[in-house]
C-alpha positions as CSV (number, residue, x, y, z in Angstrom):
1,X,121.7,105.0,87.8
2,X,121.8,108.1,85.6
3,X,123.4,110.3,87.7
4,X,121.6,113.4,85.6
5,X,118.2,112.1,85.7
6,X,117.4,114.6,88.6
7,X,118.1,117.8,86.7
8,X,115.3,116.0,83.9
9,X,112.6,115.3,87.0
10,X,113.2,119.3,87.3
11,X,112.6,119.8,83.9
12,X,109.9,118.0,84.3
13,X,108.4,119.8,87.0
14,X,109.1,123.4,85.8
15,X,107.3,122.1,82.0
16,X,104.0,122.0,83.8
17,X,102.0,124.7,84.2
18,X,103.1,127.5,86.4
19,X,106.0,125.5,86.9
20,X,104.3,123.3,89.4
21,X,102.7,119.5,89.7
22,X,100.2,119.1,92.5
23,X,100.4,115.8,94.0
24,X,103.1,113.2,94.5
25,X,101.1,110.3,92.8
26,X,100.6,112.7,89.8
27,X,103.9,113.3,89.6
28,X,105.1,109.8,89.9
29,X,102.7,108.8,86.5
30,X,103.8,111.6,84.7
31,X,107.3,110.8,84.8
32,X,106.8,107.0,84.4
33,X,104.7,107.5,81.3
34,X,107.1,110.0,80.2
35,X,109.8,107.6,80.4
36,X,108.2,104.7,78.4
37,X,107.7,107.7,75.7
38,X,111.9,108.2,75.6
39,X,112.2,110.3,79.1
40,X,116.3,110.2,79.5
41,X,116.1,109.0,83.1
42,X,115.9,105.2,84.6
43,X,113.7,105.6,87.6
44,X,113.0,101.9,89.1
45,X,109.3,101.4,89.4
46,X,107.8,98.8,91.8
47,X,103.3,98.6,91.8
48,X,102.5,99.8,95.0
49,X,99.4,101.1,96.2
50,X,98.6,104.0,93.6
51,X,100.1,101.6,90.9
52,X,103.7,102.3,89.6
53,X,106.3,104.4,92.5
54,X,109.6,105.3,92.0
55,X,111.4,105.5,95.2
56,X,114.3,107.4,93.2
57,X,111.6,109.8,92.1
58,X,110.7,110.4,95.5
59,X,114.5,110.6,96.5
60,X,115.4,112.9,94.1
61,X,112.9,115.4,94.5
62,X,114.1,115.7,98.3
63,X,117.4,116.5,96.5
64,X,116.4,118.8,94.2
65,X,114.8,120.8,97.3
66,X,118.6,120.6,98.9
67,X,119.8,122.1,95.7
68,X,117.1,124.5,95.2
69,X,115.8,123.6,92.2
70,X,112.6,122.8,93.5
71,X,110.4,123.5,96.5
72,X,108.1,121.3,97.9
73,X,104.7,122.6,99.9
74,X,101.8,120.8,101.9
75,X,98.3,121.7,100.8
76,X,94.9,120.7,102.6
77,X,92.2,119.6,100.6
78,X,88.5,120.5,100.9
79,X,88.1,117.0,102.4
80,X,90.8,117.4,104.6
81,X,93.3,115.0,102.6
82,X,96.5,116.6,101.9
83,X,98.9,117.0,98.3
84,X,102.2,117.9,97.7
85,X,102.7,120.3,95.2
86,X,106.4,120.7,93.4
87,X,107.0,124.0,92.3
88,X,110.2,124.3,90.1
89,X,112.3,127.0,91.1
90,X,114.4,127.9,88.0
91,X,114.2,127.8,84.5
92,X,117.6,126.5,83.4
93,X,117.2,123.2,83.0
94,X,117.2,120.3,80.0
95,X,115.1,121.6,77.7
96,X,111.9,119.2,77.6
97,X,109.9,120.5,74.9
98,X,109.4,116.9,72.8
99,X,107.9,115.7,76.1
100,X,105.6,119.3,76.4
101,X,102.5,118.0,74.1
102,X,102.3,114.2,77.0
103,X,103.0,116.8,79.3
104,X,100.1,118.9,78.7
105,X,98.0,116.0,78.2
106,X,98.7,114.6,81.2
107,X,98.3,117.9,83.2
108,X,94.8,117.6,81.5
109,X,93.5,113.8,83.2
110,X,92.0,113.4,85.8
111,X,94.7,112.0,88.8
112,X,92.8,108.8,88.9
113,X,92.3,108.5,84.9
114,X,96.2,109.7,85.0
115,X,96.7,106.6,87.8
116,X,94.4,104.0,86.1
117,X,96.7,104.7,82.6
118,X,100.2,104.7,84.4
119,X,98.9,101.3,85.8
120,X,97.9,99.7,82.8
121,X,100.8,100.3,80.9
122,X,103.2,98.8,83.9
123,X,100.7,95.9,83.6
124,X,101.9,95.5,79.8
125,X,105.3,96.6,80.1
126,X,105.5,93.4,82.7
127,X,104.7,91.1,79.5
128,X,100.5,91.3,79.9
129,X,98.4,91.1,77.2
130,X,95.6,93.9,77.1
131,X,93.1,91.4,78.6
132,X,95.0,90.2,81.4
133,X,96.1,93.8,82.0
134,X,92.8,95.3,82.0
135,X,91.8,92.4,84.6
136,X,94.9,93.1,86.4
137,X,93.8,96.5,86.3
138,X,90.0,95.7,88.1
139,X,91.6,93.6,90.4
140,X,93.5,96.2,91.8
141,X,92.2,99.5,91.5
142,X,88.4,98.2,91.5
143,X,85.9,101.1,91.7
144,X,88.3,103.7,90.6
145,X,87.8,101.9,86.9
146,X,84.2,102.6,87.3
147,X,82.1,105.8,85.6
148,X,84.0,105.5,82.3
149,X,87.3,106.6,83.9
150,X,89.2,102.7,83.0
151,X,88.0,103.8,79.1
152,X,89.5,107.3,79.3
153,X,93.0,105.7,80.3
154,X,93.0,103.8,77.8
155,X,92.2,106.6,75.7
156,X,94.8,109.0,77.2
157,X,97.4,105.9,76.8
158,X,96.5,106.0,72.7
159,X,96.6,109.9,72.6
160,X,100.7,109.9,74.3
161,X,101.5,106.8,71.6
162,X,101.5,104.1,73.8
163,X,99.8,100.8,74.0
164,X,95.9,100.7,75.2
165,X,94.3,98.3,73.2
166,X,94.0,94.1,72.5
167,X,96.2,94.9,68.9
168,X,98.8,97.2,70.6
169,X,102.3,95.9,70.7
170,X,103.3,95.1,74.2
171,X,106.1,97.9,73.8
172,X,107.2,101.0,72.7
173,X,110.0,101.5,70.5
């Protein structure tokens, strides 16, 4: 474990906009997409229901509320669902500006285009080719691949450098 990798999931946190992510799952993407791009930390990601989780994501933001680096609030949606939002609560933190242009980016997608993409790539960085991983991909998330959103995770994959395509290499360098 990379016993500094918190103080990066800060960073992290603090490079969005107004220093804040809103929602978990968004969150959890975002820093598993940011670590295929070079992200110094070694979160352990499992597919779960929302695609790739990171326990020690999850774990370490509850820590970095102890330490006060980061505060953590309940929202209610319209529908009546509810999101976490992270708010970072101090700027002095690894500086994560070669990550701020995926950062943006990702801020940008929509949370299921930003879900859809996160689970893709897990599917190739487990070995699959883009076919399998784009069935994969159906098989799992179904409807949410529907209305042209499957297409603009694939697209968001290509604009961050990774691989989204049947001639990408199955991993970054």
């Amino acid at each position: 474990m990379n016993t500094g990798q918190f103080w990066w999931l800060a960073a992290v946190i603090g490079a969005h906009e107004g220093g804040q992510v809103i929602g978990r799952t968004r969150l959890q993407k975002t820093v598993k997409l940011l670590q295929r791009l070079g992200l110094p930390t070694d979160y352990l990601y499992t597919i779960f229901f929302y695609g790739p989780y990171s326990e020690g994501v999850f774990s370490d933001v509850r820590l970095l509320e102890q330490l006060g680096l980061v505060k953590e609030t309940e929202r209610s949606t319209p529908e009546g669902a509810y999101l976490y939002a992270a708010q970072a609560t101090t700027t002095d933190l690894p500086d994560v500006e070669r990550f701020r242009p995926a950062i943006r980016r990702m801020e940008k997608a929509d949370a299921v285009v930003l879900e859809l993409a996160a689970t893709y790539d897990a599917f190739r960085e487990m070995g699959a080719d883009h076919t399998e991983a784009v069935e994969r991909l159906r098989r799992k998330k179904g409807a949410k691949c529907d209305s042209g959103r499957q297409e603009a995770a694939l697209a968001l994959l290509r604009e961050l450098g990774l691989p989204a395509g049947e001639d990408a290499a199955a991993a970054v360098e």
